[in-house]
Backbone bond lengths (Angstrom), bond angles and torsions (degrees), N, CA, C in turn:
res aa  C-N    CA-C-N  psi(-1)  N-CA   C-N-CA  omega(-1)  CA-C   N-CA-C  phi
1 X - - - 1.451 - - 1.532 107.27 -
2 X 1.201 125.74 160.15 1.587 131.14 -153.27 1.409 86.24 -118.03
3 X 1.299 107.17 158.58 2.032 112.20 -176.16 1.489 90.87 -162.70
4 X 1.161 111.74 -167.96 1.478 126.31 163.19 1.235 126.55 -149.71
5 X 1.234 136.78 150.45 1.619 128.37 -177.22 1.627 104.95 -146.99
6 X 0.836 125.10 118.84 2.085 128.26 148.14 1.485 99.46 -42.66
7 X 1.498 86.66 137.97 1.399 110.65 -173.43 1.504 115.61 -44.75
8 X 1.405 108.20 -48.96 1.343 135.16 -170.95 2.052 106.34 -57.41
9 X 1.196 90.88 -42.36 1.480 95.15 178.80 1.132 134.36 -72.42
10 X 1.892 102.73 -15.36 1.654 117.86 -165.75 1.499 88.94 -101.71
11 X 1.324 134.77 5.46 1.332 114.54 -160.71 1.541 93.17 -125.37
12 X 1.184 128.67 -14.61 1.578 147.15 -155.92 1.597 107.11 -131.10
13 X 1.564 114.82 86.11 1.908 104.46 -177.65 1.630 85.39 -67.94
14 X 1.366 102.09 170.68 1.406 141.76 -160.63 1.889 96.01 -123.75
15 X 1.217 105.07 148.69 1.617 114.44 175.38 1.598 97.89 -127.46
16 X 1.507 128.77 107.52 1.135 143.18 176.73 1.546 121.01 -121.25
17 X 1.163 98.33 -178.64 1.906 103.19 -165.70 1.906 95.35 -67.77
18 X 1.474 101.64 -34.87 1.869 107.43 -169.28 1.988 87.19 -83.00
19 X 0.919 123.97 -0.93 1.501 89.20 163.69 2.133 94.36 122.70
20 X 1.449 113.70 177.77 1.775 93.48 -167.47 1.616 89.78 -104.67
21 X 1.288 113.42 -176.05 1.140 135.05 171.34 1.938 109.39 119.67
22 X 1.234 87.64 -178.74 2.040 110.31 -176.79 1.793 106.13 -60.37
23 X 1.609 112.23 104.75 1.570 107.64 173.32 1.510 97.99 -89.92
24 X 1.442 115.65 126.22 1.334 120.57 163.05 1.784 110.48 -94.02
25 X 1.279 124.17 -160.94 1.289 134.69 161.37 1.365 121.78 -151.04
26 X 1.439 124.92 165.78 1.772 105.07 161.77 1.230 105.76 -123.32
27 X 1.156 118.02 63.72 1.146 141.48 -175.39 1.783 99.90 -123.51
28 X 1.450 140.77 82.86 1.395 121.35 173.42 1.139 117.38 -47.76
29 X 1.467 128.03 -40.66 1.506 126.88 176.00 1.259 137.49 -10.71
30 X 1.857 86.61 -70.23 1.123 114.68 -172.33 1.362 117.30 -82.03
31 X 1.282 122.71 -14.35 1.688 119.06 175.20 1.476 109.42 -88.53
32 X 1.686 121.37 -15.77 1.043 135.21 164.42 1.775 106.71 -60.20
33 X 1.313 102.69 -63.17 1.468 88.31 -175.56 1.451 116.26 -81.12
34 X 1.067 120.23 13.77 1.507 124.21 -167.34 1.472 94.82 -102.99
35 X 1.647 129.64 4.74 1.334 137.07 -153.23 1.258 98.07 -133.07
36 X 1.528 135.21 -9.76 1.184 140.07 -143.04 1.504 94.71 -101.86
37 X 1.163 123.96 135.27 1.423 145.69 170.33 1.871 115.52 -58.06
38 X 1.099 152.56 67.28 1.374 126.58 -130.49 2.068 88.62 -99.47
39 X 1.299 95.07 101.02 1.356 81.51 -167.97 1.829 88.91 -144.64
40 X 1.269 132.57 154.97 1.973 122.00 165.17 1.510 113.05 -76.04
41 X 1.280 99.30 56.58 1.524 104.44 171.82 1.451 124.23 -148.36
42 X 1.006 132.39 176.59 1.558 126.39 -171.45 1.563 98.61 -64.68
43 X 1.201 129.38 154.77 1.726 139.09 -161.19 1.393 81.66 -132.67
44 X 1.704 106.48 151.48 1.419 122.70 163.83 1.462 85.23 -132.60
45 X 1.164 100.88 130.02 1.771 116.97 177.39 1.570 104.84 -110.00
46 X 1.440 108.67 132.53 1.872 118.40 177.63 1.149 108.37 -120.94
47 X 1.448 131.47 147.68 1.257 123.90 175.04 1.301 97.50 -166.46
48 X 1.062 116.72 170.07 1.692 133.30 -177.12 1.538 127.38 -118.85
49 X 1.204 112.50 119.78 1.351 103.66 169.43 1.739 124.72 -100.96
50 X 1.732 104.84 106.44 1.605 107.55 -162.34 1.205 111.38 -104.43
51 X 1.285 131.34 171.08 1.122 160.52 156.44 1.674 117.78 -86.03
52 X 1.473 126.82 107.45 1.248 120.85 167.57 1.266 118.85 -123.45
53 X 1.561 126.21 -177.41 1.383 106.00 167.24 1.568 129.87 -63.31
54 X 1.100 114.28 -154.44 0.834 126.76 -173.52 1.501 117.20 -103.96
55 X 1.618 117.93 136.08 1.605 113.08 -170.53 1.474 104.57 -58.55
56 X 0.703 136.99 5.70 1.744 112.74 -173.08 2.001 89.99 -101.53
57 X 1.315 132.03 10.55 1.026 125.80 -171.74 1.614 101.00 -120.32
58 X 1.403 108.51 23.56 1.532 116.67 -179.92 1.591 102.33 -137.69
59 X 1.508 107.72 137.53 1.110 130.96 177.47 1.540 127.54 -73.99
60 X 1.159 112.56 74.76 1.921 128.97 -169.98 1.713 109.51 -20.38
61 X 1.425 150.74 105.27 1.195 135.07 -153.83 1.733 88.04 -80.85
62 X 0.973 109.27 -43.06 2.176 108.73 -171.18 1.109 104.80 -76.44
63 X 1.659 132.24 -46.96 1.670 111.20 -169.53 1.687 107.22 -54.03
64 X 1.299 100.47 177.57 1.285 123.06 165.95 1.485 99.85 -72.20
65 X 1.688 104.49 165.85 1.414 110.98 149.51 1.316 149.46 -43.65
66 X 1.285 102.05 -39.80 1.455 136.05 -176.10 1.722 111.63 -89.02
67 X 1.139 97.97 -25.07 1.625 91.72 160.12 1.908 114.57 -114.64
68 X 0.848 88.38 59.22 1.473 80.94 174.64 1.621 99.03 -118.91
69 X 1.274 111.93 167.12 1.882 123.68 178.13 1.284 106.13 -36.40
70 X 1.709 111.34 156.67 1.270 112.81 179.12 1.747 91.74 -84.89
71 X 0.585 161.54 -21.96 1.654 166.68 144.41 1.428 98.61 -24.69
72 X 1.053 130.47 -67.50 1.862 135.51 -148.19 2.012 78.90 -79.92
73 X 0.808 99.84 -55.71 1.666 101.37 -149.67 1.921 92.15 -72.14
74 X 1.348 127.45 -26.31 1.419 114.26 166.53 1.692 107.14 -74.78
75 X 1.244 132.61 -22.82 1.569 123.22 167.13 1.455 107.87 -62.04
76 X 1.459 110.31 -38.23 1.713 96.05 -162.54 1.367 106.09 -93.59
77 X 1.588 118.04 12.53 1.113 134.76 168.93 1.662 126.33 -77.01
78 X 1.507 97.94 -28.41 1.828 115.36 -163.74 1.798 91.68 -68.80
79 X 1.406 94.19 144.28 1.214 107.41 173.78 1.628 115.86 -54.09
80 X 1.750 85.71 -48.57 1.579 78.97 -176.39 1.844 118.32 -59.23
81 X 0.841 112.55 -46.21 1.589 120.48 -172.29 1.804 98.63 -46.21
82 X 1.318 109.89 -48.51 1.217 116.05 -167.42 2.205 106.46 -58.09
83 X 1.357 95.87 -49.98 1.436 105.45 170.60 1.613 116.39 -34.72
84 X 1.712 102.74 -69.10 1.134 123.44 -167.87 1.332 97.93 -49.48
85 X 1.309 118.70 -67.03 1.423 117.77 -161.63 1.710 123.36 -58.74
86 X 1.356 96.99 -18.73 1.750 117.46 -171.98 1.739 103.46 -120.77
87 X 0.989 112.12 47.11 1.594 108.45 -149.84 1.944 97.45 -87.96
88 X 1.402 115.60 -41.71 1.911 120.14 169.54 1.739 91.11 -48.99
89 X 1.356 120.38 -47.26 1.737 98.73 -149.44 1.571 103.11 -91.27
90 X 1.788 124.50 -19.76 1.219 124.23 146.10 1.602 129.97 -38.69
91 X 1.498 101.58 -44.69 1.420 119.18 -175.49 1.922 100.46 -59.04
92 X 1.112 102.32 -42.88 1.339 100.11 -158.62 1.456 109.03 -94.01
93 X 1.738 145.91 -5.54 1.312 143.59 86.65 1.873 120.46 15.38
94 X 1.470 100.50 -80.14 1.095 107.05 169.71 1.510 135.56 -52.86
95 X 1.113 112.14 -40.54 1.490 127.45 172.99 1.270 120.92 -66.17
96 X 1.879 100.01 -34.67 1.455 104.15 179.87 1.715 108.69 -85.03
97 X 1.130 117.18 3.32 1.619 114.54 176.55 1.850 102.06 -93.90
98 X 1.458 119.66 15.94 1.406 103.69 174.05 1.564 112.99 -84.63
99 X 1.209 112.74 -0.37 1.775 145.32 -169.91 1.217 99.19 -46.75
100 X 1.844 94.90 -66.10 1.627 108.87 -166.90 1.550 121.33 -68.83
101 X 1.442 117.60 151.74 1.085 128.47 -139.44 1.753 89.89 -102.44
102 X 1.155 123.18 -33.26 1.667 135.23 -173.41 1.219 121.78 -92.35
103 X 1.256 116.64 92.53 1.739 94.09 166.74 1.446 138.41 -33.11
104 X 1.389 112.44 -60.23 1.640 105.31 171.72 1.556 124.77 -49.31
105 X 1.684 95.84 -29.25 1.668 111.69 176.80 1.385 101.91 -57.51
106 X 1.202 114.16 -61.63 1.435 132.22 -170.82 1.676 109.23 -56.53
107 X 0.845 110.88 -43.25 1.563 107.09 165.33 1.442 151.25 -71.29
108 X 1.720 82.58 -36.10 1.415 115.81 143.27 1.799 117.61 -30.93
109 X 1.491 98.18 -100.79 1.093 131.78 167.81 1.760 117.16 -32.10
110 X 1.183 113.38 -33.11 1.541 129.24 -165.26 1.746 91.80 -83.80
111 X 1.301 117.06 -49.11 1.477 134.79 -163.80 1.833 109.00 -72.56
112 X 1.916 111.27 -37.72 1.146 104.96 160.46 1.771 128.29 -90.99
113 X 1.673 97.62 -7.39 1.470 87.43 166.11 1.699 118.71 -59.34
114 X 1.738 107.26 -45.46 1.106 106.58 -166.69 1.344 129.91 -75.53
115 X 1.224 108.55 -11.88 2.037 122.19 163.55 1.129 107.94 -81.10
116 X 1.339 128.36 -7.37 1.228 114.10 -177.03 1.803 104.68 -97.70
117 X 1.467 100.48 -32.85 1.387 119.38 -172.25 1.530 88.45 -57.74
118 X 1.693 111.20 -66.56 1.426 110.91 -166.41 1.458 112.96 -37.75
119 X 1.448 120.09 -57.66 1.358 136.02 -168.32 1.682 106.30 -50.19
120 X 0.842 117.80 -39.43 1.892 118.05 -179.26 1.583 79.06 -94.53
121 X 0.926 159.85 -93.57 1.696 129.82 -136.15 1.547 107.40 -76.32
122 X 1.530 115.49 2.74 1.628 98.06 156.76 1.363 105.18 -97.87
123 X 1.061 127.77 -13.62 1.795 133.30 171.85 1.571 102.29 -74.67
124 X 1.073 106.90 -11.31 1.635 106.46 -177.22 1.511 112.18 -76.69
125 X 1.709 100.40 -58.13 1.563 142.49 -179.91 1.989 87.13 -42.26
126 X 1.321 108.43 -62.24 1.242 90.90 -163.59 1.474 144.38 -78.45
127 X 1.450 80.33 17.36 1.762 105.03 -167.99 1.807 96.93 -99.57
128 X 1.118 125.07 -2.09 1.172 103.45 158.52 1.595 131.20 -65.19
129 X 1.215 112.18 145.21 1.686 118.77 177.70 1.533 119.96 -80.64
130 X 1.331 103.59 -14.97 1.694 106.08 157.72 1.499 114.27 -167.56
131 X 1.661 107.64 163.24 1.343 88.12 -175.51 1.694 125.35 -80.70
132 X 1.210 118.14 15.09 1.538 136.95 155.28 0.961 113.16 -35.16
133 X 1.604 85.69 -73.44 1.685 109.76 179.12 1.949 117.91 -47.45
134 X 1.346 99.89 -44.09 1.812 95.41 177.64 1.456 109.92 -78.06
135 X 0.872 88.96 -27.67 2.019 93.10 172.48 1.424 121.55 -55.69
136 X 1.569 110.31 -42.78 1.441 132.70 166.59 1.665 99.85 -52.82
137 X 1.493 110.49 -58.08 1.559 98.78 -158.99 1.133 102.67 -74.75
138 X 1.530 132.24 -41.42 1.732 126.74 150.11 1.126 118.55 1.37
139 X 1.166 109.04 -69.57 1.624 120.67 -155.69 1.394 93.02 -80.73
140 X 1.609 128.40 -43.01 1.497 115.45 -169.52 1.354 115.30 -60.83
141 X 1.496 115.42 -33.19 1.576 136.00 -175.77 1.708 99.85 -60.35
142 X 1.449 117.02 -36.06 1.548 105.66 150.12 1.073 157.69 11.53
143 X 1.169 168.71 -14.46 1.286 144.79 -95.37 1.545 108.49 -71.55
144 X 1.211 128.05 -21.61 1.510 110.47 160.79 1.322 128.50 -119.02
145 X 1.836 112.71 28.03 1.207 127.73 -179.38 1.512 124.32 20.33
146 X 1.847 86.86 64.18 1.160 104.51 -177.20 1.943 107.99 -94.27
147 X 1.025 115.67 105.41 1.627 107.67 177.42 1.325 109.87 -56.93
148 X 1.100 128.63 -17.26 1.730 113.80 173.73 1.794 113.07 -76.02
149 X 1.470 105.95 -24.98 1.824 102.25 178.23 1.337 108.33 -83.66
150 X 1.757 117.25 -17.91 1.018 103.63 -166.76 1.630 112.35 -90.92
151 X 1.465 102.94 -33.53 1.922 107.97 156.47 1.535 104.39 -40.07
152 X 1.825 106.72 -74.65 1.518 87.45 170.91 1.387 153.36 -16.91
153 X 0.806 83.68 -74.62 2.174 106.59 154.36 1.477 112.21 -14.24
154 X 1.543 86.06 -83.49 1.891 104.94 171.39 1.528 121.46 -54.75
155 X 1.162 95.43 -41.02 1.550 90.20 -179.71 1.914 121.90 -69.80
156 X 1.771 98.13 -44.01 1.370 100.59 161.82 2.064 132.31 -42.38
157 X 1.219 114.06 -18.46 1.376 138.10 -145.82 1.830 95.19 -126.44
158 X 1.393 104.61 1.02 1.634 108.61 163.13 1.768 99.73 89.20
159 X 1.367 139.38 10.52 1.472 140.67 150.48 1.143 107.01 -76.53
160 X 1.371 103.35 104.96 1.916 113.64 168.57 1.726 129.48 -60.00
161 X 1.040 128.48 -29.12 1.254 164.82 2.19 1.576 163.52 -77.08
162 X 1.054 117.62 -103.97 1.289 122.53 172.67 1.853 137.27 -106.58
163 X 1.092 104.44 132.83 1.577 106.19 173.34 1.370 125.08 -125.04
164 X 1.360 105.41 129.73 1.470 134.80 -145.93 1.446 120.82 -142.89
165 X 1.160 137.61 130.46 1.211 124.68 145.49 1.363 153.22 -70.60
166 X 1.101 135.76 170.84 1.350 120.26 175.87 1.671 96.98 -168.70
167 X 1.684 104.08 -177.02 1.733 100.19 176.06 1.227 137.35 -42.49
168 X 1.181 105.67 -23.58 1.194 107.65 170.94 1.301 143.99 -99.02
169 X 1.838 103.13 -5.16 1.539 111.62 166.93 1.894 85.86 139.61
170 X 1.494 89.02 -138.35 1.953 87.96 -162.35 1.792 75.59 -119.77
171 X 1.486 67.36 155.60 1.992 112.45 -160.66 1.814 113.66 -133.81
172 X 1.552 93.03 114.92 2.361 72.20 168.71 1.513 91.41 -110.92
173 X 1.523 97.92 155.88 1.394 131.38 -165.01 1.885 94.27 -112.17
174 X 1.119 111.51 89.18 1.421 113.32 -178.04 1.961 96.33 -80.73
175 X 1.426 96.74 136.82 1.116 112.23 171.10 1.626 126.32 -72.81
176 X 1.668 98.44 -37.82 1.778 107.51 175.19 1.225 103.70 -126.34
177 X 1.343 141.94 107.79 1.262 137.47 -155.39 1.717 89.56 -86.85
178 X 1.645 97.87 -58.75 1.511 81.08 177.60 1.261 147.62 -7.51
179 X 1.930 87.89 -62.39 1.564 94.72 -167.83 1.852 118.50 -76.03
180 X 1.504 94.15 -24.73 1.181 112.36 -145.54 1.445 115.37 -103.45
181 X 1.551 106.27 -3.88 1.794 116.01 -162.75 1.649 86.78 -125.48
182 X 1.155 108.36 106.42 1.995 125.96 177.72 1.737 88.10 -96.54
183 X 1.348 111.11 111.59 1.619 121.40 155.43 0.973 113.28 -61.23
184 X 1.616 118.72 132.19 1.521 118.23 177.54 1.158 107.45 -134.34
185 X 1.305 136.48 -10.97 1.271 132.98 166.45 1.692 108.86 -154.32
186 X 1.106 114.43 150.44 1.730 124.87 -172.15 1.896 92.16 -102.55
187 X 1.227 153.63 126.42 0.840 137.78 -169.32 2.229 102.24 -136.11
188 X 1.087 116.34 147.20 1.628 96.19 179.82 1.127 95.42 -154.88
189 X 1.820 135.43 162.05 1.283 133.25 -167.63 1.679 98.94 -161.85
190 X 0.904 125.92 128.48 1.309 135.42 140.25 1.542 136.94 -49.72
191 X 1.466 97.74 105.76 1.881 105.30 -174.99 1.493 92.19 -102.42
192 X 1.591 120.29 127.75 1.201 144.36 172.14 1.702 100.81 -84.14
193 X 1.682 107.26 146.34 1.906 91.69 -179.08 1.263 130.69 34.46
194 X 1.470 93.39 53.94 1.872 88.29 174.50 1.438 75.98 -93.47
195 X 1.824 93.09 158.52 1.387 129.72 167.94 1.404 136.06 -48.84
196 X 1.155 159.63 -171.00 0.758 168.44 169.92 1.820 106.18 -125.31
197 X 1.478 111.24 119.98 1.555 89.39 -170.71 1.686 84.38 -145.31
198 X 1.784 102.77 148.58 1.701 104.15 -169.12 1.293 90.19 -111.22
C-alpha cells in the first residue's frame, strides 16, 4: 500500500499514545507540509513516497477488539503471544502441574490446562473497547511501561502497527520502519514565502 512521510519523520520514530515508531499518511499534503521548513525564507520540502503493508496488518486504535482484522486478531490469538503477555499466571499453571504423579498424565493434563488458560485470556483480549485500550494493558503488563517493548511485543507476534487518527486525518504508526517502509520515490518541492512560525 502507498503512504507518504517527510523526510524528517521517516528518520526520527515518534513515541505516541498507539505505541513508538515512523507515522506516515496517504495523504501527500500532509507529509509535504510536515517537511516544510517554517522559517521567512525559501523552504526545500522532502518527503517520501513509501510502500507499507497492508491495513489489515495494523491494529485500529478506536475499533473494538472484536472488530479488528482477521490478521490482528489471529496474532493476539498465538499461543505464544498469549504466554508472553500472561507469562507470572502461566508460570503458576506450570508449577502447579509438578503435583501430578504421571508423566503422560502430566502432559496430558499440562496441555489442556494451557488451551484452556489460553482460551479465557484470548476471551479476555477481546473484551477490550478499543485497541488503545489493549495497548494500555500492554504496556501496563510491562514492568517498565516502556511503549517501545510493548510495540515491540506486537509487532514481533505479526502487528505491523497502528492506525489512528489525528488532525490531520488517518495515520499508520509503523512499528519497524525499517522493515516495513519500502522507498519508492524521493520527492522535494520548493515553498516560496513560507512563514515564519514560533
Amino acid at each position: 500500500m502507498n503512504a507518504f512521510v517527510s523526510l524528517e519523520n521517516y528518520i526520527v520514530k515518534q513515541e505516541l499514545n498507539a505505541g513508538v515508531g515512523v507515522s506516515v499518511t496517504l495523504d501527500e499534503a500532509v507529509a509535504k507540509y510536515e517537511s516544510t521548513r517554517r522559517k521567512g525564507v525559501l523552504s526545500y520540502n522532502n518527503w517520501l513516497l513509501v510502500n507499507i503493508p497492508g491495513e489489515n496488518f495494523f491494529i485500529d486504535m478506536t475499533k473494538p477488539i472484536k472488530e479488528q482484522s482477521d490478521d490482528v486478531l489471529a496474532s493476539l490469538m498465538k499461543n505464544d503471544f498469549i504466554m508472553s503477555l500472561f507469562i507470572y499466571e502461566a508460570r503458576k499453571i506450570f508449577e502447579s502441574m509438578n503435583t501430578l504423579p504421571d508423566e503422560q498424565n502430566n502432559k496430558e493434563e499440562y496441555n489442556k490446562r494451557m488451551e484452556n488458560f489460553s482460551k479465557k485470556k484470548y476471551e479476555f483480549l477481546l473484551s477490550f473497547k478499543s485497541g488503545l485500550d489493549l495497548f494500555n494493558f500492554i504496556n501496563s503488563k510491562c514492568i517498565t511501561h516502556d511503549r517501545a517493548k510493548s510495540s515491540s511485543l506486537l509487532y514481533d507476534f505479526g502487528i505491523k502497527g497502528a492506525l489512528y487518527d489525528d488532525e490531520t486525518g488517518k495515520r499508520f504508526l509503523l512499528f519497524n520502519a525499517k522493515k516495513d517502509i519500502e522507498p519508492v520515490d524521493y520527492r522535494t518541492g520548493i515553498l516560496e514565502d513560507s512563514t515564519l512560525v514560533l
